[in-house]
N, C-alpha and C positions, 0 to 999 in steps of 0.2 A: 711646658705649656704648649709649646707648638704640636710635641706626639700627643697629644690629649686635642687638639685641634684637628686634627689630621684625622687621628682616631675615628672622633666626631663626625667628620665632613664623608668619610668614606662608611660611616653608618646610614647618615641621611639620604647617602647616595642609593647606598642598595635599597634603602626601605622605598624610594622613587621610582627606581627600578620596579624591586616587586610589586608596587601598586598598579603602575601602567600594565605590567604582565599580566596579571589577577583580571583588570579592567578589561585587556583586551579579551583575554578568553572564554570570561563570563560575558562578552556578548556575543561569541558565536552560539549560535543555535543547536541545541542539543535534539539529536537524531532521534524520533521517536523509533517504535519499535508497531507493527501490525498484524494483525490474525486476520488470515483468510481461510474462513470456516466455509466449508462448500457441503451442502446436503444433499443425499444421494435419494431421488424418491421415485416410487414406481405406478403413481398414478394422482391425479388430477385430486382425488380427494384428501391423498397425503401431502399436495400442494397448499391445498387449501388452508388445512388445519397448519402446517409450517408457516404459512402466511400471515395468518390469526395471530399465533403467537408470537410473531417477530414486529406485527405491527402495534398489537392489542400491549404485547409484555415486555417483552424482549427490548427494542428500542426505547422506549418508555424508563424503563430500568436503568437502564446505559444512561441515558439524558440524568436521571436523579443523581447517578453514581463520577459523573463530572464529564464522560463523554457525551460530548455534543453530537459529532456529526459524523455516523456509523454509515455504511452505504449497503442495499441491497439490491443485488443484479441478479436477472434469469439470461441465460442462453437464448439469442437465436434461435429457433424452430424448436422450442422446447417441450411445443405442446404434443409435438409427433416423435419425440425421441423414445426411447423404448426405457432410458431411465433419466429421467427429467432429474432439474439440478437448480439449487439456489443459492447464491455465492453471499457472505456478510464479509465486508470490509470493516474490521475493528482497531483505528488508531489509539495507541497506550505511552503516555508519556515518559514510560521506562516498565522494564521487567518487572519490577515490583507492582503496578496499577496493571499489569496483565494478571500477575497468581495472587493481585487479591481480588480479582471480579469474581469466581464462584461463591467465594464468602459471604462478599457484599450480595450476591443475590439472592444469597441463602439466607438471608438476614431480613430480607426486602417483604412483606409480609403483600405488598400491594402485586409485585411481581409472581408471587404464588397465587395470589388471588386470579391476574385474568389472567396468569399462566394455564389457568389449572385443568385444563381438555388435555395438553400438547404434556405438562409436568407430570400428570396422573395417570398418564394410558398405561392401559396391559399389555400385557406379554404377549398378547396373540392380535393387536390391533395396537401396534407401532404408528410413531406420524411420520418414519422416513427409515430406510434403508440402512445406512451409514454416515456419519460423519465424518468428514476429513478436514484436519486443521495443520495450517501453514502459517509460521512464525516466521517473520520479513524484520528486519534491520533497514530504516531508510538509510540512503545514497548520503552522503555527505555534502553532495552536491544541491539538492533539494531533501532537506534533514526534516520535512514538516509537511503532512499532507495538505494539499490544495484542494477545494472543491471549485468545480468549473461554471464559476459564476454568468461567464460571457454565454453559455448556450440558451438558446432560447426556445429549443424545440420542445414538442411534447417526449414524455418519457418513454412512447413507444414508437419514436423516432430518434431519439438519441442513440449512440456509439459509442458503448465504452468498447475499448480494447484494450484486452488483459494477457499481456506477453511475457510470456516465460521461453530463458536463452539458459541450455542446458553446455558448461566444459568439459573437453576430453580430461583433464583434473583440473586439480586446485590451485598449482597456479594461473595457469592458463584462465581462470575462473576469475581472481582476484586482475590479472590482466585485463577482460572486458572489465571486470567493473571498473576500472583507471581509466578506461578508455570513455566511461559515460561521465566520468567528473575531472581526472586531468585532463582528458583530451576532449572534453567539452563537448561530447555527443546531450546532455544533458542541453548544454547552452543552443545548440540547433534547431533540436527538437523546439525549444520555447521560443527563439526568433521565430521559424514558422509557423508557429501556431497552433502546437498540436494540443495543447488544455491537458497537461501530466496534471495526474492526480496523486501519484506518488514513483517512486523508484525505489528501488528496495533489493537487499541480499537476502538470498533465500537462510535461517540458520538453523530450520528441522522443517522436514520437509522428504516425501515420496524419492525428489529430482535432483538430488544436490549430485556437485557442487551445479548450484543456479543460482539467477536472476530473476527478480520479475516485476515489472511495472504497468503501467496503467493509464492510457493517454482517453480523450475523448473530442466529439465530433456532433455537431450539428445534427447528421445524418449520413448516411454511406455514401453518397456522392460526393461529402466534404471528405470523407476519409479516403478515398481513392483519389480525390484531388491534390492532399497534403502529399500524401505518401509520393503521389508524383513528382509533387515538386521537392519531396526530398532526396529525391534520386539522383536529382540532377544538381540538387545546390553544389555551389564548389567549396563552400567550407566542409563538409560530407567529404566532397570525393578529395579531397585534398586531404584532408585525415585518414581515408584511407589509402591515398596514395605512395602520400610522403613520409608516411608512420610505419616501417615494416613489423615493428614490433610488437601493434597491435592486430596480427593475423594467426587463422585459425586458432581464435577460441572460443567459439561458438561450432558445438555439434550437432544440434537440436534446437530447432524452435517451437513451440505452440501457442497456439494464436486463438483467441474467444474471443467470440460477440458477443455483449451484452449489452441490455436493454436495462436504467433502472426502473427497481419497482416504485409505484404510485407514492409507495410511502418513503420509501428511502432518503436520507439526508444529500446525500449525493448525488 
């Protein structure tokens, strides 16, 4: 009787066990995964009709298909650039809700409908250049896009900035990113107030091995203000003081301003 007690006692035990485990893990937050589609256009008319259909279809679609809050940015001076550019930010709450979206819009009969200028063009009257698409893994550290509720400016006054930090390799690579979630470059940034919209590992992509995230700003004055005072904060310089481990792994940086567009969720 007593082994049959025992028995007993160290079954209920584990099954305690695995519950609290199960509990706690199902409530960390599962990392979504983002597409940043950027389109390549070479003039004001091919802006426009990209325009039409991201406002008119495009987002519309996304909203029916379970995404909510997709984000659409232009570039700074992008009405004199020589090949103008429109950036969609597309949150997916796993790989599988990324490769079923073409199906789903394939399906979508109303998305064909006010698609149909941008979906039906020929061959000799394209609405863009090229397409480039970049598949993001968020940070573990902030595993869920934010939108930046606190800004209160107009859209052609807002600042997003969208940074990509390119590694001499791979490890060195997975090292900054430890350094934005164990070393709490992630937690800095949001004391000060920089309004991240996401973080993210780059995992196909032109720039690998990289990073790339997305913070926002009032207006450029705010963003040369934060940035100041992140210079100087001492938990900043302190991490990178007293950390030698996380140095040189950053070989490249690039840096975009953008504005969103009127219609954008973001």
């Amino acid at each position: 009787m007593k082994t049959v007690y025992l028995c007993l006692l160290r079954t209920a035990l584990f099954v305690a066990l695995s519950g609290a485990f199960y509990t706690e893990a199902s409530a960390v937050p599962k990392q979504e995964f983002y597409e940043l589609r950027i389109y390549q256009l070479k003039s004001r008319e091919q802006e426009e009709r990209v325009d039409k259909f991201l406002q008119v279809a495009f987002l519309p679609a996304l909203h029916r298909s379970g995404i909510r809050q997709a984000g659409v940015f232009k570039p700074i001076g992008n009405d004199t650039a020589q090949i103008r550019r429109i950036y969609i930010l597309i949150p997916f709450h796993s790989l599988d809700q990324f490769t079923a979206l073409p199906g789903i819009l394939e399906k979508d009969a109303q998305f064909k409908l006010d698609g149909k200028d941008y979906l039906d063009a020929v061959y000799n009257d394209p609405p863009y250049i090229r397409i480039e698409s970049i598949l993001l893994q968020a940070f573990p550290g902030m595993p869920k896009l934010e939108a930046p509720v606190a800004l209160k400016a107009s859209p052609s006054e807002k600042i997003y900035e969208l940074r990509s930090y390119e590694s001499p390799t791979e490890n060195l690579f997975r090292n900054k990113v430890e350094m934005f979630n164990q070393g709490d470059e992630i937690g800095i940034f949001k004391r000060l107030g920089f309004n991240a919209v996401f973080y993210s590992s780059v995992i196909s992509g032109r720039h690998m091995p990289n990073l790339m995230y997305m913070i926002s700003f009032e207006d450029m004055a705010s963003r040369e203000a934060h940035w100041k005072t992140f210079d100087k904060d001492p938990a900043w310089n302190k991490l990178l003081s007293t950390s030698p481990v996380y140095k040189q792994n950053v070989s490249h940086i690039d840096v975009v301003f953008l504005h969103p567009a009127e219609y954008s969720d973001l």
